[in-house]
C-alpha positions in Angstrom: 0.0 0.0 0.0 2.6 2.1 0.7 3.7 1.9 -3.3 0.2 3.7 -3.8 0.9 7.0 -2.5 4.5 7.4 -3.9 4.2 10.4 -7.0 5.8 9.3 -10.2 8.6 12.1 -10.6 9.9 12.9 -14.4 13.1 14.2 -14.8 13.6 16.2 -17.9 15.1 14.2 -21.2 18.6 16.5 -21.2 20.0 13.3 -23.2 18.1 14.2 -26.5 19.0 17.8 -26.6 22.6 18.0 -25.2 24.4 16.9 -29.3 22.9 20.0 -29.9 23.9 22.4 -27.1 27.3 20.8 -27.5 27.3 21.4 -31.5 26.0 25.4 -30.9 28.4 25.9 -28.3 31.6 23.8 -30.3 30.4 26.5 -33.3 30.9 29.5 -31.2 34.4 28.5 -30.1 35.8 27.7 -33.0 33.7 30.9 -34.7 35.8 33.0 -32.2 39.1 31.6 -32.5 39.2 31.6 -35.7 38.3 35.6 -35.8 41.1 36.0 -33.2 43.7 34.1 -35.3 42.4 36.3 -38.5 42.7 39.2 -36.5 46.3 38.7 -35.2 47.4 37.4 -38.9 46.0 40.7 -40.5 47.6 43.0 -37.9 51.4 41.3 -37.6 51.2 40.8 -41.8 53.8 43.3 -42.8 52.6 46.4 -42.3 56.1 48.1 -43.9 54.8 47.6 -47.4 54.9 51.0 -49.6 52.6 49.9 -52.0 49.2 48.2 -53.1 48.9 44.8 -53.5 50.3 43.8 -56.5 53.0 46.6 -56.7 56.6 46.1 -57.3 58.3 47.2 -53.8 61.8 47.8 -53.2 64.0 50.1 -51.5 64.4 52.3 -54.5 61.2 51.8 -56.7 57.6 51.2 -55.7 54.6 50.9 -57.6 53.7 49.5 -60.8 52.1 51.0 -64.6 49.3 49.6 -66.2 50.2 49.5 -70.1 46.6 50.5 -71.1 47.4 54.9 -69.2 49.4 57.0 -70.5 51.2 58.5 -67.7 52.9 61.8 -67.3 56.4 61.8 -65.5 58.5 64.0 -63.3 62.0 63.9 -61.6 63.1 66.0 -58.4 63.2 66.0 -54.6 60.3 64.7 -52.6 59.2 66.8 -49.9 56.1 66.4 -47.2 53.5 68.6 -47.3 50.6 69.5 -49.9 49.0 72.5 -50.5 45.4 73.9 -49.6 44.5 70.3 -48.7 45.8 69.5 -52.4 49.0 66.6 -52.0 50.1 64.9 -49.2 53.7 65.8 -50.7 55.1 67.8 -53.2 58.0 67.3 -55.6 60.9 70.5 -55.7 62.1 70.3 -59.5 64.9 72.8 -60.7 63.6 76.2 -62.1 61.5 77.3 -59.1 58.2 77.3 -57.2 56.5 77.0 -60.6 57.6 73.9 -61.5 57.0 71.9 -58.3 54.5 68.9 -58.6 52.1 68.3 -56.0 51.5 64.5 -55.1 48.9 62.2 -54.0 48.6 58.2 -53.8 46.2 55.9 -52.9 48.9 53.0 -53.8 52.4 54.1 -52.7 53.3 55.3 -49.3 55.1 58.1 -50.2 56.9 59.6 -46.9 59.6 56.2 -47.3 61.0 58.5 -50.1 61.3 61.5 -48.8 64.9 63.8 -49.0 65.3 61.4 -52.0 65.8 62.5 -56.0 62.8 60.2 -56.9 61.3 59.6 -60.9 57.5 59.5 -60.8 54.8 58.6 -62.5 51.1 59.1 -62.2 48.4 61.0 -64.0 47.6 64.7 -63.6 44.6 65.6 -61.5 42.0 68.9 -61.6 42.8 70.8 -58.3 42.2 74.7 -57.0 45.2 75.6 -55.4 48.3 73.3 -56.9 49.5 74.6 -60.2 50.1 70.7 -61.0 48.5 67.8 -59.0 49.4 64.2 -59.6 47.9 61.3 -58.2 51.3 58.6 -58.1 51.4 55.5 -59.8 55.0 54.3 -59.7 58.2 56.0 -57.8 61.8 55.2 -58.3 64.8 57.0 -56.4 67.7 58.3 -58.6 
């Protein structure tokens, strides 16, 4: 008689769903470390590169032409500093303030050459304040 009063107790069925908390949660980790590791690879790649992907990079040339442009070219002295917000740099060339080149480049980092007698190439750009703007595609030092 005693059997009669006892109250049939159910634990929950954790067996069934537990592949699948242990699949969601085995996603996540590996999700996460492998961000990390992408992460860490991206910021210790090297950084010291002067020049889109692609681009020939040495110490005395960076940059590379496409054959289909016609490019314009100037030699002279590469100098920081733009002007009127035109050029990140400009190039000092021999007969005076009005032949000096202002620079841009979305493909070279330029300041590695400065103080050097570089050779550039790039195509001229419309601008307001620089006599001659010219957005870089190749550099080589003299």
């Amino acid at each position: 008689m005693e059997n009669q009063n006892q109250v049939a107790v159910e634990t929950p069925k954790i067996s069934k769903s537990w592949p699948l908390i242990a699949g969601a949660l085995a996603t996540v980790v590996v999700g996460v470390a492998a961000a990390w590791l992408l992460f860490f690879k991206v910021m210790n790649n090297n950084s010291s590169s002067v020049a889109a992907p692609g681009s020939k990079v040495t110490d005395t040339e960076a940059g590379r032409l496409d054959p289909k442009i016609q490019y314009t070219d100037a030699v002279g002295t590469l100098v920081s500093g733009g002007i009127g917000n035109e050029g990140t740099h400009h190039l000092d060339r021999d007969g005076g303030v009005s032949q000096t080149v202002y620079l841009t480049s979305s493909v070279i980092d330029l300041e590695s050459f400065v103080g050097k007698k570089v050779r550039i190439w790039g195509e001229t750009l419309a601008s307001k304040k620089a006599g001659w703007l010219m957005d870089i595609s190749k550099i080589q030092v003299q």
